[in-house]
Kinemage of the C-alpha trace (Angstrom):
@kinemage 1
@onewidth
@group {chain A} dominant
@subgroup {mainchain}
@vectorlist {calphas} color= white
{ca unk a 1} P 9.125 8.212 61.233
{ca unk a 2} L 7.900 5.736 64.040
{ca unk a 3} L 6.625 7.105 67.174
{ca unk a 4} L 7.730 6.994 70.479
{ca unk a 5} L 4.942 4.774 71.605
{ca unk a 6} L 5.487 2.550 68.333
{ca unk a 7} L 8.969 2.159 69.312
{ca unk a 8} L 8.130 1.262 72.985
{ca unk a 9} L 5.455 -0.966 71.806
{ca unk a 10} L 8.193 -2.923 69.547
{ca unk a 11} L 10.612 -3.126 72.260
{ca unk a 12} L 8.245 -4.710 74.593
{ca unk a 13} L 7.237 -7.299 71.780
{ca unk a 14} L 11.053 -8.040 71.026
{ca unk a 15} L 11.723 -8.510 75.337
{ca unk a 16} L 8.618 -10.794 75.901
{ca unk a 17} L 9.816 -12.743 72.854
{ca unk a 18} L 13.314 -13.166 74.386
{ca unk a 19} L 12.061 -14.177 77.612
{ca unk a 20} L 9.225 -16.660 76.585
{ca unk a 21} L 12.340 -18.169 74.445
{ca unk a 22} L 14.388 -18.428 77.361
{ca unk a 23} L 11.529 -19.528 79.520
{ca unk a 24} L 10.736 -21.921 77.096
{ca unk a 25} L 14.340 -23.278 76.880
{ca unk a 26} L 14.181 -23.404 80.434
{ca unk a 27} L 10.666 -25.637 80.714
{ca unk a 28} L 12.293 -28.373 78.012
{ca unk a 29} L 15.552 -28.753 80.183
{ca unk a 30} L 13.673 -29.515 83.395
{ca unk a 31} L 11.636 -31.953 81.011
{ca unk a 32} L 14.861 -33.543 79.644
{ca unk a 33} L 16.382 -33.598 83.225
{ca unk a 34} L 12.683 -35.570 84.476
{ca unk a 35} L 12.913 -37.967 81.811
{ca unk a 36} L 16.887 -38.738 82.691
{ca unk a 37} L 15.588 -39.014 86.075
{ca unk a 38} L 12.947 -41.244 84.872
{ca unk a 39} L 15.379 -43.551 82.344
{ca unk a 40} L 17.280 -43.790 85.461
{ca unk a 41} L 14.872 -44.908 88.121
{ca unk a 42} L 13.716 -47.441 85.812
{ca unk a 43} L 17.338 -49.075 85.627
{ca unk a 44} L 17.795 -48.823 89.322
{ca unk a 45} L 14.289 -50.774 89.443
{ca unk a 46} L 15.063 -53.285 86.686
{ca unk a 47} L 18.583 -53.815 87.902
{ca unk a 48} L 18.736 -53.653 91.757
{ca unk a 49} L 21.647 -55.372 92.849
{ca unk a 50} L 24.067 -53.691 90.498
{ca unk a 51} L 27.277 -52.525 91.666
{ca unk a 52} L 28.027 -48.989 90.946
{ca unk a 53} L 31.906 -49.468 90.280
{ca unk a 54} L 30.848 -52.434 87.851
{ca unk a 55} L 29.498 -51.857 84.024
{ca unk a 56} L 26.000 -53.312 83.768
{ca unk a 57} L 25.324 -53.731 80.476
{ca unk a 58} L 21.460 -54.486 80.221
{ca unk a 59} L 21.190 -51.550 82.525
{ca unk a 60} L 23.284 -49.166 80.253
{ca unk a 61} L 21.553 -50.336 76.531
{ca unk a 62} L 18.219 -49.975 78.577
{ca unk a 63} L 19.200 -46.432 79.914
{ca unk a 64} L 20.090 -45.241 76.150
{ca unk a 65} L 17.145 -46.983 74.401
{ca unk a 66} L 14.834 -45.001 76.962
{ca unk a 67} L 16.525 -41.422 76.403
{ca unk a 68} L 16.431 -42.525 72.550
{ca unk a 69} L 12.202 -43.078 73.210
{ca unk a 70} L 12.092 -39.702 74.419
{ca unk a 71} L 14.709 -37.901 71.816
{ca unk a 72} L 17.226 -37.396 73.919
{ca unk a 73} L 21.107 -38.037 73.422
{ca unk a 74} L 22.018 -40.608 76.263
């Protein structure tokens, strides 16, 4: 039979673990949404005087072969 201290002591080890996984999943979308960011202030750099109704084609392969660098989907 496990103790009532045991069984607090468990609980407290299974809620940090949910929350450090949820903090965790937290911390890589920020980094996912910086490195968008990034991929995308790049293109604006490279490709200044590109229209944003037309379809820039250097600017959209560069876009996906930097979220690609950094393992992201584009």
């Amino acid at each position: 039979m496990i103790s009532l201290s045991r069984k607090l002591a468990l609980g407290l080890v299974a809620t940090s673990a949910v929350i450090f996984s949820v903090a965790g999943g937290q911390a890589q979308q920020q980094d996912a949404d910086a490195i968008r960011a990034k991929c995308i202030n790049e293109v604006m750099r490279m490709y200044p005087n590109a229209q944003p109704d037309q379809t820039n084609r250097q600017g959209l392969e560069y876009y996906k072969t930097c979220m690609l660098k950094h393992g992201l989907q584009p």
